[in-house]
Structures are given as structure tokens and as C-alpha cells.
N, C-alpha and C positions, 0 to 999 in steps of 0.2 A: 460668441462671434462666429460667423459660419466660414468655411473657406473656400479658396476659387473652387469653381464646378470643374471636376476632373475628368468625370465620365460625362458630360452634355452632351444630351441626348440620346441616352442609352435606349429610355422609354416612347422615341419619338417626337420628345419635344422638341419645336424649330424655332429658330432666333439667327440674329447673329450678337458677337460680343458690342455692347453696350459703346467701347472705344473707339471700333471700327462704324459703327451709325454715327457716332457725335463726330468722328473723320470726313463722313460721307455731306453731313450737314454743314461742314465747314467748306471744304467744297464747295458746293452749292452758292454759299455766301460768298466767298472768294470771285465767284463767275469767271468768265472766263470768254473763249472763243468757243463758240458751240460748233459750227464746222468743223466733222472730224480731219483729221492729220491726211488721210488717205484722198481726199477732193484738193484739187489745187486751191481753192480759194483759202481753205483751211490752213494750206501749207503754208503760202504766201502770208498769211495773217499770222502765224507761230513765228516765221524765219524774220519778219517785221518784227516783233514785238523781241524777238530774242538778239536784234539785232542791230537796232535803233540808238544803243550808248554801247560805248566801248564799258562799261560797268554791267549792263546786260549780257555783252558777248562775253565776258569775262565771266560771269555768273554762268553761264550757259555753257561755256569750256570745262567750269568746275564740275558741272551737273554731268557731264559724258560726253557731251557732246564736242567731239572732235575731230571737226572740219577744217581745209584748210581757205582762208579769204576768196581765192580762185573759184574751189568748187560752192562755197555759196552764193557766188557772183552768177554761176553758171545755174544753180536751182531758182533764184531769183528773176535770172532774166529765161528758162523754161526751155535754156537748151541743153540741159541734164536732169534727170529724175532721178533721188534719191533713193535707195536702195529700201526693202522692208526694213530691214534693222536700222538704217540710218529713219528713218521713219518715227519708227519707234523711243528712237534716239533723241530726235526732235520735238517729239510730246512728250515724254520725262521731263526732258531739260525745261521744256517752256511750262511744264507745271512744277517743276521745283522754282524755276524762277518768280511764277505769277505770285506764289505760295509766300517765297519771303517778301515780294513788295508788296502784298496787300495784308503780310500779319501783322505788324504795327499798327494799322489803322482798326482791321477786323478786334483785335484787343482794345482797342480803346472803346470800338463799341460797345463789346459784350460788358467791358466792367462798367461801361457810363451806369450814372441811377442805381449802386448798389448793387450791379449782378444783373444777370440775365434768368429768368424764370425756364427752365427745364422740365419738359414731358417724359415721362419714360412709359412705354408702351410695352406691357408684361409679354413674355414670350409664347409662344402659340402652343397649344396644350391639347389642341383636339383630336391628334391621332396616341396620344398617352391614355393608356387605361386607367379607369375612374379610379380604383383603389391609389395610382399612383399620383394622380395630380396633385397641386400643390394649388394655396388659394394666395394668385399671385391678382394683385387690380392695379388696375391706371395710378401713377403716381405723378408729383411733380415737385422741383425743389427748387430752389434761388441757389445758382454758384454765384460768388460772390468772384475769386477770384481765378480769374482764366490764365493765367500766366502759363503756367507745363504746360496744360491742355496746349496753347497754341503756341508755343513754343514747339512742343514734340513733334504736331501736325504739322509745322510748317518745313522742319528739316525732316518731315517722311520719317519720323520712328516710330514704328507701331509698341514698339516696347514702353517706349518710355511716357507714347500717348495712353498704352492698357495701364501701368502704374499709374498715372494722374489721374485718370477717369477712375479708378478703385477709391483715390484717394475723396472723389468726390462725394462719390456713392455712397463713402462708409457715412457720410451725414445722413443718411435715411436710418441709422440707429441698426439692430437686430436682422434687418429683413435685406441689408443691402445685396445678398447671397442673392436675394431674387433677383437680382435687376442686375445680375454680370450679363446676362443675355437677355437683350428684348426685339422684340419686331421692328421698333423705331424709337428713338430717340429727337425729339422735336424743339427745334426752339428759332429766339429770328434775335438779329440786331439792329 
């Protein structure tokens, strides 16, 4: 059984980690407010959605964001502009929050119908000299169940999201070693 890659990309091989693409793709699925944080319309669409149930604002106090009622009143009606860091502050929080209200549902999709069917997209090997490469090809697998996976993703643990994603991997048998880093990871619900 191989173990995690310690030196990746010693040889020039590119990727990213396998947990951090299947993050990116949950994301994705998730949606969200595509206006970035920095365009008022963006703002106004974040400070809405984080602010709309006292169960949001309270989520959103947990996430860091710690405003007082006054100065959101004053960003909302546009005669105070938040600070970069409160900025910043304001898209964490409204993507930890989107995060836990859409992971209930996003899990139900992936396990509907026995799992979700998984691409993995081997890691980029063209700038590795020949002697070194490794004969890594397109794979694909059925996770059956998503629970860590979106569990971890949704309270932002990248740790806890790389341990479930090893855990899925190692069902590719011997070769799972390949696939800790790939280009992409693909899948829909």
C-alpha cells in the first residue's frame, strides 16, 4: 500500500491535492453570489443573505464576523464603507454560512441513486523527465457515501476533508498513491 506523496513534485510534476479539487467542486455546486465582495452590488447581496434571520446573523457572528447592528445599518443603507478586512470578513462569514445551509441538501444529492460517479484526472507529468514518470490514466469511481467529505467541506477543515478523501481513494485498490494529486477532480449532483 503506498503512502502520502512527501516530496510532490520533486520532478516537476503539477497537480493540486485531490481534497482540495473535490473542495473546489463542492463549491461550485454550492453557488453562491457570483458578484465579488469588493462591487457594492456584491456587498449588498452578502450583507442580505447574512442578514435576513436572526439564525443567519448569528451564524455569521460565529463565522467572525463582528459587527455592531448600527454599523450594518450604516453599510446597508451606503453611508459607510466597510473596511478591506471587514470586507474580507464579510465573504468568509457568508461562505461559511451558504456552506452549512446548502450541505444538507448538497449530501442528499450526492448519495441519492447509490453515490455519485467520480472523475479523477491524473496529475500533469510533462515537465518530469521520462525515466521518472509514472504511468498514471483517467480514472473513475462510485463514492457511495459523502458524509466526512461534506461534512469537513462544509465546517472549512481542510484536514479532516484530506483524511476522507484518502479514505475514498484507497477504494481504487494499490494505485490510490496515484491519485493524492490530480489536475481535476470531476463530478455533478
Amino acid at each position: 500500500m503506498p503512502d502520502h506523496s512527501n516530496e510532490f513534485g520533486k520532478y516537476g510534476a503539477r497537480g493540486i491535492k485531490g481534497s482540495e479539487a473535490v473542495g473546489r467542486v463542492l463549491d461550485s455546486l454550492a453557488g453562491g453570489i457570483a458578484t465579488p465582495v469588493t462591487v457594492r452590488r456584491g456587498l449588498l447581496a452578502r450583507l442580505h443573505y447574512l442578514s435576513r434571520t436572526p439564525h443567519a446573523w448569528a451564524a455569521a457572528k460565529e463565522a467572525g464576523l463582528t459587527v455592531t447592528d448600527r454599523t450594518l445599518k450604516a453599510w446597508l443603507a451606503g453611508t459607510r464603507n466597510p473596511s478591506r478586512v471587514n470586507l474580507e470578513r464579510i465573504d468568509r462569514a457568508y461562505r461559511t454560512v451558504r456552506r452549512h445551509n446548502v450541505a444538507r441538501h448538497l449530501l442528499r444529492r450526492l448519495n441519492a441513486a447509490g453515490g455519485t460517479r467520480v472523475e479523477l484526472h491524473p496529475l500533469n507529468q510533462s515537465q518530469v523527465p521520462r525515466p521518472r514518470q509514472r504511468v498514471v490514466e483517467y480514472r473513475s469511481l462510485n463514492v457511495r457515501r459523502w458524509d466526512r467529505i461534506v461534512a469537513a467541506w462544509s465546517t472549512d477543515d481542510p484536514e479532516a476533508l484530506d483524511a476522507a478523501w484518502t479514505l475514498v481513494i484507497e477504494d481504487l485498490g494499490s494505485q490510490w498513491g496515484q491519485y493524492e494529486y490530480v489536475t481535476n477532480v470531476g463530478f455533478a449532483a
